[in-house]
SEVORO-374066 format. One record per residue: z negated, x, y negated of N, C-alpha, C in turn. Coordinates in steps of 0.05 Angstrom, whole numbers, plus 5000, padded with zeros to 4 digits. Atoms other than C-alpha are relative to their C-alpha. Layout:
<rs>
nw, nu, nv, caw, cau, cav, cw, cu, cv
Z, X, Y, Z, X, Y, Z, X, Y
...
</rs>
This chain:
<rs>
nw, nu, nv, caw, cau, cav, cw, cu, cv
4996, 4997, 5029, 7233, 8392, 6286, 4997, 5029, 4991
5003, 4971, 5010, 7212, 8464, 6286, 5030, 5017, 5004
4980, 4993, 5004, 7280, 8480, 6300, 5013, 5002, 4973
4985, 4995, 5030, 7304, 8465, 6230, 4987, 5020, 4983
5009, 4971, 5010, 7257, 8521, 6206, 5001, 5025, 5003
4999, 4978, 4987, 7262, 8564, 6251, 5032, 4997, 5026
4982, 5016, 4983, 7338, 8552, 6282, 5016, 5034, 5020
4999, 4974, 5000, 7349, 8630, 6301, 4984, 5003, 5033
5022, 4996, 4986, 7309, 8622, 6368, 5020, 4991, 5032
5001, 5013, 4970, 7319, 8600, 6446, 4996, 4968, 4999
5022, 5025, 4989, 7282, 8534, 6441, 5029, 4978, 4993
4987, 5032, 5003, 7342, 8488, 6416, 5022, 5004, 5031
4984, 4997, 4971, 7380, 8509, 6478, 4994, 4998, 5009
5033, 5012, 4975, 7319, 8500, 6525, 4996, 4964, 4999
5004, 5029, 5013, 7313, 8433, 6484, 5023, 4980, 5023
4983, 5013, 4983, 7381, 8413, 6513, 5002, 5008, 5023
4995, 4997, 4964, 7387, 8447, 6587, 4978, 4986, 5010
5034, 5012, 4984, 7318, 8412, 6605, 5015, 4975, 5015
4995, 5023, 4994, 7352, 8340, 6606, 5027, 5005, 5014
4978, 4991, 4988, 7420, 8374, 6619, 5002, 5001, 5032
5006, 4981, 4966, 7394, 8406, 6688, 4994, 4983, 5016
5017, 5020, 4981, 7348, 8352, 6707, 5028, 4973, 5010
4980, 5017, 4998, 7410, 8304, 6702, 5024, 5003, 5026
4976, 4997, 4983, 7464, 8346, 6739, 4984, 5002, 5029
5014, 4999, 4978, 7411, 8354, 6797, 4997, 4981, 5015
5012, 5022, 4989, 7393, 8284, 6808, 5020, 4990, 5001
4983, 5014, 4983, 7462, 8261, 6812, 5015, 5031, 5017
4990, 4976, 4965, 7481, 8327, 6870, 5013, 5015, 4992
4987, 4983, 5002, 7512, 8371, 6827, 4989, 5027, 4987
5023, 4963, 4996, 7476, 8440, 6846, 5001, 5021, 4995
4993, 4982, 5008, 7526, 8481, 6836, 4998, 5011, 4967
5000, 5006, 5025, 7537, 8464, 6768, 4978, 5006, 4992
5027, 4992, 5008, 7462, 8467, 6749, 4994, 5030, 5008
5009, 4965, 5001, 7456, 8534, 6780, 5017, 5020, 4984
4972, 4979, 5015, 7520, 8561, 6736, 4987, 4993, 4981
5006, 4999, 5031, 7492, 8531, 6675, 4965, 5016, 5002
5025, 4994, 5016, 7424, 8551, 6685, 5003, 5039, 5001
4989, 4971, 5007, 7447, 8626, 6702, 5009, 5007, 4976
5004, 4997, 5032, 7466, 8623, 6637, 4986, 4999, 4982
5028, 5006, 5017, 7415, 8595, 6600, 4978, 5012, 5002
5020, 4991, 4996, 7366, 8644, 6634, 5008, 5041, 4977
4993, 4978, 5010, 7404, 8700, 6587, 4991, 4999, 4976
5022, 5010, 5027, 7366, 8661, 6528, 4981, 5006, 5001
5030, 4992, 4996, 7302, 8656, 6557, 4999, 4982, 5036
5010, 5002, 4970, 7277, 8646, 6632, 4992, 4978, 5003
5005, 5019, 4992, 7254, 8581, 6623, 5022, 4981, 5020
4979, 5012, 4996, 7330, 8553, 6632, 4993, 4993, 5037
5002, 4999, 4970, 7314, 8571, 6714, 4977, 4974, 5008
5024, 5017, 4995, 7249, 8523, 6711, 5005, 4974, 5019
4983, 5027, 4988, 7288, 8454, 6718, 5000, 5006, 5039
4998, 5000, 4982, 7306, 8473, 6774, 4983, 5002, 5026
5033, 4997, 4979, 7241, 8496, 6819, 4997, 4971, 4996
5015, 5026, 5005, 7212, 8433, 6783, 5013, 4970, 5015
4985, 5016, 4986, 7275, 8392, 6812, 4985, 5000, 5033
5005, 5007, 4979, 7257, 8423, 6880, 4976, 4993, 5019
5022, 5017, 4993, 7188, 8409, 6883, 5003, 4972, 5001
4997, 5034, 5002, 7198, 8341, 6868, 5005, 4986, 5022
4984, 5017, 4977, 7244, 8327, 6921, 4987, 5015, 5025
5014, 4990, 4982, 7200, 8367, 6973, 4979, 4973, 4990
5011, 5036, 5004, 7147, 8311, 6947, 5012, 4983, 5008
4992, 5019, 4999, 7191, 8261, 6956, 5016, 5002, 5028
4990, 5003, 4972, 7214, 8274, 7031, 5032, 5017, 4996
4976, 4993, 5002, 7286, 8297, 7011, 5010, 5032, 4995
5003, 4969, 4995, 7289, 8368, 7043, 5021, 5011, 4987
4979, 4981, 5007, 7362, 8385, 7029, 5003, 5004, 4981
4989, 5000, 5037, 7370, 8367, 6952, 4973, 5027, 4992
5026, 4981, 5007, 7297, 8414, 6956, 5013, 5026, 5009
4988, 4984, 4990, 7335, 8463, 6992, 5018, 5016, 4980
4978, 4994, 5024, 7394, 8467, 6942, 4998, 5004, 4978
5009, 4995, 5024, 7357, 8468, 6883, 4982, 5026, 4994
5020, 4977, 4993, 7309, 8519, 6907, 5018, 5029, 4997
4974, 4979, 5004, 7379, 8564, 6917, 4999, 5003, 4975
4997, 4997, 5019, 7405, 8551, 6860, 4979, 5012, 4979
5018, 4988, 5018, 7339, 8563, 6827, 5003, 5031, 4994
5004, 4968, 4999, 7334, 8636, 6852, 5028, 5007, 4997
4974, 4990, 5016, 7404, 8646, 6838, 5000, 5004, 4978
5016, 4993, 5026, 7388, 8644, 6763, 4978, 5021, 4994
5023, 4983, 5007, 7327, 8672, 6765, 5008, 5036, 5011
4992, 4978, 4988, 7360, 8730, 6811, 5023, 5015, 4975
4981, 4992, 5018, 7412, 8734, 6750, 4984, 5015, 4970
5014, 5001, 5017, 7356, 8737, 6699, 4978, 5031, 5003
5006, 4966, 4994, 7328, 8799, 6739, 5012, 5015, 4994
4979, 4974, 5005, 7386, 8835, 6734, 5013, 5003, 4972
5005, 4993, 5041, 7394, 8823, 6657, 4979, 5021, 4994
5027, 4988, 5023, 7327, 8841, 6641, 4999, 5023, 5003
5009, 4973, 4984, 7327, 8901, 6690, 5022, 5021, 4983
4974, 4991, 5021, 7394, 8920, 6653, 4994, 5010, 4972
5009, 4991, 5025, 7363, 8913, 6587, 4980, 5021, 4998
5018, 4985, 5010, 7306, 8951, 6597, 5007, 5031, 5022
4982, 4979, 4990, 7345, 9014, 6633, 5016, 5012, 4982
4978, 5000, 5018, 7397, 9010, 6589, 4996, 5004, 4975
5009, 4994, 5024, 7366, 9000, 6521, 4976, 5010, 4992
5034, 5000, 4999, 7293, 9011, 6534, 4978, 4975, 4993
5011, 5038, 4986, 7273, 8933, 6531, 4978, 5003, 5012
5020, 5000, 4986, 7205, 8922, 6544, 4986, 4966, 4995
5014, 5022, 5006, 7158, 8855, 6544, 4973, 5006, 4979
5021, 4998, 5014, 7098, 8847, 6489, 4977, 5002, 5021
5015, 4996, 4986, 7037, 8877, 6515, 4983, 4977, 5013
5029, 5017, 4998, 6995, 8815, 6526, 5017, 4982, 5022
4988, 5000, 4977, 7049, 8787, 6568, 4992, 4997, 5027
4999, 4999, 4977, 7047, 8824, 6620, 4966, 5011, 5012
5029, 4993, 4983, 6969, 8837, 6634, 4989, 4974, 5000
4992, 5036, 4985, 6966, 8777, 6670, 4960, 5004, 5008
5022, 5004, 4994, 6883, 8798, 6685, 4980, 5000, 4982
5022, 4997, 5024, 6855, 8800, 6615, 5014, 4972, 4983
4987, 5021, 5009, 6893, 8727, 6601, 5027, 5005, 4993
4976, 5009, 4999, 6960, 8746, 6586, 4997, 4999, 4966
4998, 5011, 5027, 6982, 8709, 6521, 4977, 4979, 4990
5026, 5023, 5008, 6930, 8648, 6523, 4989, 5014, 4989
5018, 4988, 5011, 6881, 8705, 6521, 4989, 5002, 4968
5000, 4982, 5026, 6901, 8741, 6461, 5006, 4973, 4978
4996, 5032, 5022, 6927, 8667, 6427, 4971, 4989, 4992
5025, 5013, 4999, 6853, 8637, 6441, 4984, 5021, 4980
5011, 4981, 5018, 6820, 8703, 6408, 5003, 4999, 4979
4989, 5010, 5031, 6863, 8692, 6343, 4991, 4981, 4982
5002, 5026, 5008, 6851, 8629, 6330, 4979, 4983, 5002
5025, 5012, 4998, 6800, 8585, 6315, 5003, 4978, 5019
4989, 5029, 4986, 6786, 8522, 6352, 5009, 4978, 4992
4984, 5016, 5022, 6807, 8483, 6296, 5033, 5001, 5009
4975, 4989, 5008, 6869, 8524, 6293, 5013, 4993, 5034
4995, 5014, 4974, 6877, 8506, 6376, 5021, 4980, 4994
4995, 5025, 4992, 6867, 8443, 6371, 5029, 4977, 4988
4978, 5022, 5016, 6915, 8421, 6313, 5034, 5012, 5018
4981, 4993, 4982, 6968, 8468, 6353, 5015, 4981, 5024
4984, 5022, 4987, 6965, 8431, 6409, 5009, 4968, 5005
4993, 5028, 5006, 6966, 8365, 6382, 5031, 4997, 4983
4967, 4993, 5013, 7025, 8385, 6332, 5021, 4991, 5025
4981, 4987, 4975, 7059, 8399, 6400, 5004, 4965, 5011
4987, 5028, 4985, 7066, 8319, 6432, 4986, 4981, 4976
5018, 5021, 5017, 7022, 8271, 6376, 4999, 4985, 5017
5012, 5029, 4975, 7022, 8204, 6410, 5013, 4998, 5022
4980, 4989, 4975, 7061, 8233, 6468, 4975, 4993, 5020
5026, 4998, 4989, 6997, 8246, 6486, 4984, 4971, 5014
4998, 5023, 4989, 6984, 8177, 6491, 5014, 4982, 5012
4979, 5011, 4989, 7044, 8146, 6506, 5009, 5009, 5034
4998, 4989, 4981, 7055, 8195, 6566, 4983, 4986, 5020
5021, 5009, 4982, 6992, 8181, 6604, 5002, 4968, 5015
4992, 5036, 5001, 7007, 8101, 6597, 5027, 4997, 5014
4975, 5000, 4990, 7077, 8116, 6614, 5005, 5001, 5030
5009, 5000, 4967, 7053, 8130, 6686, 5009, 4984, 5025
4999, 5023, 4981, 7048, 8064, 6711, 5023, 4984, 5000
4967, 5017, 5009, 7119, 8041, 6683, 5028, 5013, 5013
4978, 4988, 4999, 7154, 8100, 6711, 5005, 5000, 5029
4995, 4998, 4980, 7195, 8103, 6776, 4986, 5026, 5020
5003, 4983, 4980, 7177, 8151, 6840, 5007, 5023, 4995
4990, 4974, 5004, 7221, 8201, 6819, 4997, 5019, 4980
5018, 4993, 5024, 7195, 8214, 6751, 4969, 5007, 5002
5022, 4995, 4988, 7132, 8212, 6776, 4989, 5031, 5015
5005, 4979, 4989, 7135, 8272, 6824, 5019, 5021, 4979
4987, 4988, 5025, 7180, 8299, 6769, 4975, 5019, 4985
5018, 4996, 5019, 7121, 8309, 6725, 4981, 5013, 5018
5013, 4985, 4976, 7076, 8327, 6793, 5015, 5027, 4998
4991, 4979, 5000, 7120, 8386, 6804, 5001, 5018, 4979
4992, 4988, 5023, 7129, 8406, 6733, 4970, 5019, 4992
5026, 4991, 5012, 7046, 8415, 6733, 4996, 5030, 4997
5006, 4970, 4989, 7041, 8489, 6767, 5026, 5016, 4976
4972, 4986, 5021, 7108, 8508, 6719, 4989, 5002, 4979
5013, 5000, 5034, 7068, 8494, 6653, 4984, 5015, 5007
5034, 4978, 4996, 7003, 8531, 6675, 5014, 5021, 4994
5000, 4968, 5002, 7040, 8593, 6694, 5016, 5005, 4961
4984, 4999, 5037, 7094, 8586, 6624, 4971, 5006, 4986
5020, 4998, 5017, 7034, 8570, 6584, 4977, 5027, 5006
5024, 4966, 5000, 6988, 8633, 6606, 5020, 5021, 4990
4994, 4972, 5006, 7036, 8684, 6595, 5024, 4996, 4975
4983, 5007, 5036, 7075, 8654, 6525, 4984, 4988, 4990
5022, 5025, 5025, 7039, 8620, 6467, 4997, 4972, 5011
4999, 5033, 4983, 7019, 8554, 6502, 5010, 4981, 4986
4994, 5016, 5005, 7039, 8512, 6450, 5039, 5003, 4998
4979, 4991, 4987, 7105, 8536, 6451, 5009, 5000, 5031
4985, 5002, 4967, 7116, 8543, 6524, 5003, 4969, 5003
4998, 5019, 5001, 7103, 8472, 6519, 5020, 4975, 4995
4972, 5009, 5007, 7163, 8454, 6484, 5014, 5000, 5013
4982, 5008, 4978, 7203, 8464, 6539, 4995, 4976, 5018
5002, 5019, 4973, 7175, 8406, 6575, 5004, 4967, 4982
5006, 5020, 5016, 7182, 8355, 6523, 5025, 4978, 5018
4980, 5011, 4983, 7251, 8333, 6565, 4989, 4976, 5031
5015, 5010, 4981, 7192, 8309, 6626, 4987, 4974, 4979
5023, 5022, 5009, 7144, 8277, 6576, 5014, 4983, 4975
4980, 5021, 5007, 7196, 8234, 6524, 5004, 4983, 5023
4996, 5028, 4980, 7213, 8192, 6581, 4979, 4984, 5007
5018, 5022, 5001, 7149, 8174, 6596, 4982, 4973, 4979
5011, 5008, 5030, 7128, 8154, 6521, 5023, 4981, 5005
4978, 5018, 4996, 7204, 8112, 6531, 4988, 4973, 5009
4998, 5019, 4973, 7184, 8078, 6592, 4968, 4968, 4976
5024, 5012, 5004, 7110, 8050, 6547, 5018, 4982, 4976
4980, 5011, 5018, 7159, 8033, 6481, 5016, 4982, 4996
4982, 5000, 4997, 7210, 8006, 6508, 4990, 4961, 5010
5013, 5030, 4990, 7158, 7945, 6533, 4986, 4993, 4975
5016, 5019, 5020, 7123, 7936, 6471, 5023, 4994, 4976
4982, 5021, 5023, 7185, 7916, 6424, 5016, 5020, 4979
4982, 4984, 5010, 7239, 7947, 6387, 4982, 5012, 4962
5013, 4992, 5027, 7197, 7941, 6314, 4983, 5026, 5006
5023, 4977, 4998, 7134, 7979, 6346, 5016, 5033, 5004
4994, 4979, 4999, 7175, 8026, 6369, 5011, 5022, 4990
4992, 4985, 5023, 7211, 8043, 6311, 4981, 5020, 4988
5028, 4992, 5019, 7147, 8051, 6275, 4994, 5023, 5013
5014, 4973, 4989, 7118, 8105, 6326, 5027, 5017, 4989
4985, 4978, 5004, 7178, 8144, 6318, 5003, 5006, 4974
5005, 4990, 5027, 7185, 8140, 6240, 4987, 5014, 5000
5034, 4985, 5009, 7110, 8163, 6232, 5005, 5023, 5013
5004, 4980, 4990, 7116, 8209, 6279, 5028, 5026, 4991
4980, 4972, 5008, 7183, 8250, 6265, 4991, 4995, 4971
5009, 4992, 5022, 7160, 8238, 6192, 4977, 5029, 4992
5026, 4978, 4991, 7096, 8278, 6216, 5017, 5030, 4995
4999, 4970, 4991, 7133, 8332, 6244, 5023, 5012, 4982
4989, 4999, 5013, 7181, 8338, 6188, 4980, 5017, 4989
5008, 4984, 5012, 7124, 8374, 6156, 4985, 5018, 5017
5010, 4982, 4993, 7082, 8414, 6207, 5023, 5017, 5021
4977, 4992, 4977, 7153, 8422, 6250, 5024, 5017, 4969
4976, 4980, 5002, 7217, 8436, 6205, 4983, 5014, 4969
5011, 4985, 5021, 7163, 8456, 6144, 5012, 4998, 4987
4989, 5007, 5024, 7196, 8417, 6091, 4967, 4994, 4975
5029, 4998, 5019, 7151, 8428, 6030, 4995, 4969, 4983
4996, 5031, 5017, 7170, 8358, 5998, 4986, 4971, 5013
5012, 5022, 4982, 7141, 8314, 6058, 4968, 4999, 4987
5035, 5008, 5003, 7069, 8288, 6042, 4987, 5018, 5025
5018, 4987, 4974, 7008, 8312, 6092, 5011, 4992, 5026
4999, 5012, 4977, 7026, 8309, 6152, 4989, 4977, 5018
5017, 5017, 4991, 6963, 8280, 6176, 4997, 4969, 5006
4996, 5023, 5001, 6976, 8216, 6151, 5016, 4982, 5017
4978, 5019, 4986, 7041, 8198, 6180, 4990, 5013, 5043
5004, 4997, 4976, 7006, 8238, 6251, 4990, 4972, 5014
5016, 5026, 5001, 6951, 8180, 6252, 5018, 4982, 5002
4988, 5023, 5003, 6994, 8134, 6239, 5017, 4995, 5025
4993, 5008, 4981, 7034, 8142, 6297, 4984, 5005, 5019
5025, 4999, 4974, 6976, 8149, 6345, 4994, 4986, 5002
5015, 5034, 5000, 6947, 8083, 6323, 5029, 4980, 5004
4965, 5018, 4991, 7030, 8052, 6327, 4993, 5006, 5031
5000, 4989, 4971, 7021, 8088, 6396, 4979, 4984, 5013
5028, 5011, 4982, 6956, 8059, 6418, 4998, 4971, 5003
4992, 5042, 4998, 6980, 7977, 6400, 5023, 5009, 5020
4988, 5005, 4988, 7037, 8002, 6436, 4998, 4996, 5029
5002, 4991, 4965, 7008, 8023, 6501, 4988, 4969, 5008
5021, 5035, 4987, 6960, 7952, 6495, 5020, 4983, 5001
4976, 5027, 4990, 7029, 7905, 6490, 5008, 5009, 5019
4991, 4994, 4981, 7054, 7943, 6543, 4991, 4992, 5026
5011, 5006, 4980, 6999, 7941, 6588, 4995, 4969, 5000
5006, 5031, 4991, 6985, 7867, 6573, 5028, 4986, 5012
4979, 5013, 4999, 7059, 7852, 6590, 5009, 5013, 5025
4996, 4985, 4977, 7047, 7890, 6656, 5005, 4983, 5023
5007, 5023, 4971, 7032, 7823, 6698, 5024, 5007, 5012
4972, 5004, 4985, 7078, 7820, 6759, 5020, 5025, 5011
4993, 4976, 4991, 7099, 7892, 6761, 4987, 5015, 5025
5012, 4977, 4977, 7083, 7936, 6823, 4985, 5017, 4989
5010, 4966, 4990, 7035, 7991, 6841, 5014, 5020, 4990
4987, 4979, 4995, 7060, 8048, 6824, 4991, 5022, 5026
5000, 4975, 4981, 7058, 8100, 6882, 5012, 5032, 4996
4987, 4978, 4993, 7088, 8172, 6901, 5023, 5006, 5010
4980, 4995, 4979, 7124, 8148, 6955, 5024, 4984, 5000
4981, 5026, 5010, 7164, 8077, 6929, 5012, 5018, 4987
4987, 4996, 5015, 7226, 8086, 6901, 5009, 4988, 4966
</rs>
């Protein structure tokens, strides 16, 4: 939703190559993902991520070559994204914000955490998923193998993103991983409930996201889908009988 306030930015492009990437990867088309994300890395550097995150996955998951090909393609991008930046900052004098790049005095977290209270944190990074938060975690046990190491691989990608950009922001790029899992919990407890979480919640972010002044407190409609979220995860799980284990290694 912060897009509609702020529409001038990287992130609605990131928004779409996340699911874009992850898509053309998982049905074999590598090339393709490495052309689009070489592009997308002329926005912002995340666009290359998908891809690592693809080839971890499939290193997890036994399946060397698709890990292989994605791993290319990765550094293909990222090798394109060098030679931009190196371009820009030769060329125009392009540099990164100081906090960036001093990767031993925290980076961005650092200087973000210093700013800000822990109030001011906390509502940050709750803004950032609401009952995602819940829904995700629950989503776990509903989701296939491949999603699974999906989200495994994606772990070490968020750390580094989030240390050296605003964490709650870097964050946003991963919303393409964690929506599916909130799906998978939803999707078992009933078409009404699930309405409901989503009303409340894009209602929510209607005011701390696209910063429409006309929306009520946020707060209200946040709660609201956290507690929609939290009946949803209990019909879900009670309606679990009979389902498998989840594992790592099942498909």
């Amino acid at each position: 939703m912060y897009t509609l306030h702020d529409p001038y930015t990287s992130d609605p492009l990131m928004y779409a190559l996340g699911p874009i990437l992850t898509t053309a990867l998982t049905t074999g088309w590598f090339v393709t993902a490495g052309v689009v994300a070489s592009i997308g890395v002329l926005a912002k550097e995340f666009a290359a991520a998908p891809l690592y995150i693809f080839a971890g996955a499939s290193t997890l998951g036994g399946r060397w070559r698709d890990a292989l090909h994605a791993f290319i393609a990765g550094n293909f991008a990222f090798i394109v994204w060098i030679a931009f930046t190196l371009t820009l900052m030769l060329k125009f004098n392009y540099s990164y914000g100081y906090a960036s790049v001093t990767f031993s005095k925290g980076a961005v977290i650092g200087l973000w955490l210093d700013r800000l209270s822990l109030r001011g944190v906390a509502s940050a990074m709750f803004n950032e998923f609401g009952p995602l938060y819940l829904l995700a975690p629950a989503g776990i046990w509903f989701a296939p193998a491949d999603l699974r190491r999906l989200a495994i691989a994606a772990l070490p990608v968020a750390a580094v993103i989030a240390y050296v950009q605003q964490p709650d922001r870097a964050l946003w790029n991963f919303h393409f991983l964690v929506v599916p899992f909130g799906a998978l919990v939803l999707e078992r407890a009933g078409d009404r409930l699930a309405a409901a979480t989503l009303a409340t919640f894009a209602i929510g972010n209607l005011k701390v996201g696209a910063q429409l002044p006309w929306i009520p407190a946020a707060r209200v409609w946040l709660v609201a889908s956290c507690v929609c979220a939290s009946v949803a995860i209990a019909l879900a799980m009670s309606r679990r009988a009979g389902e498998p284990r989840w594992s790592l290694v099942t498909p």
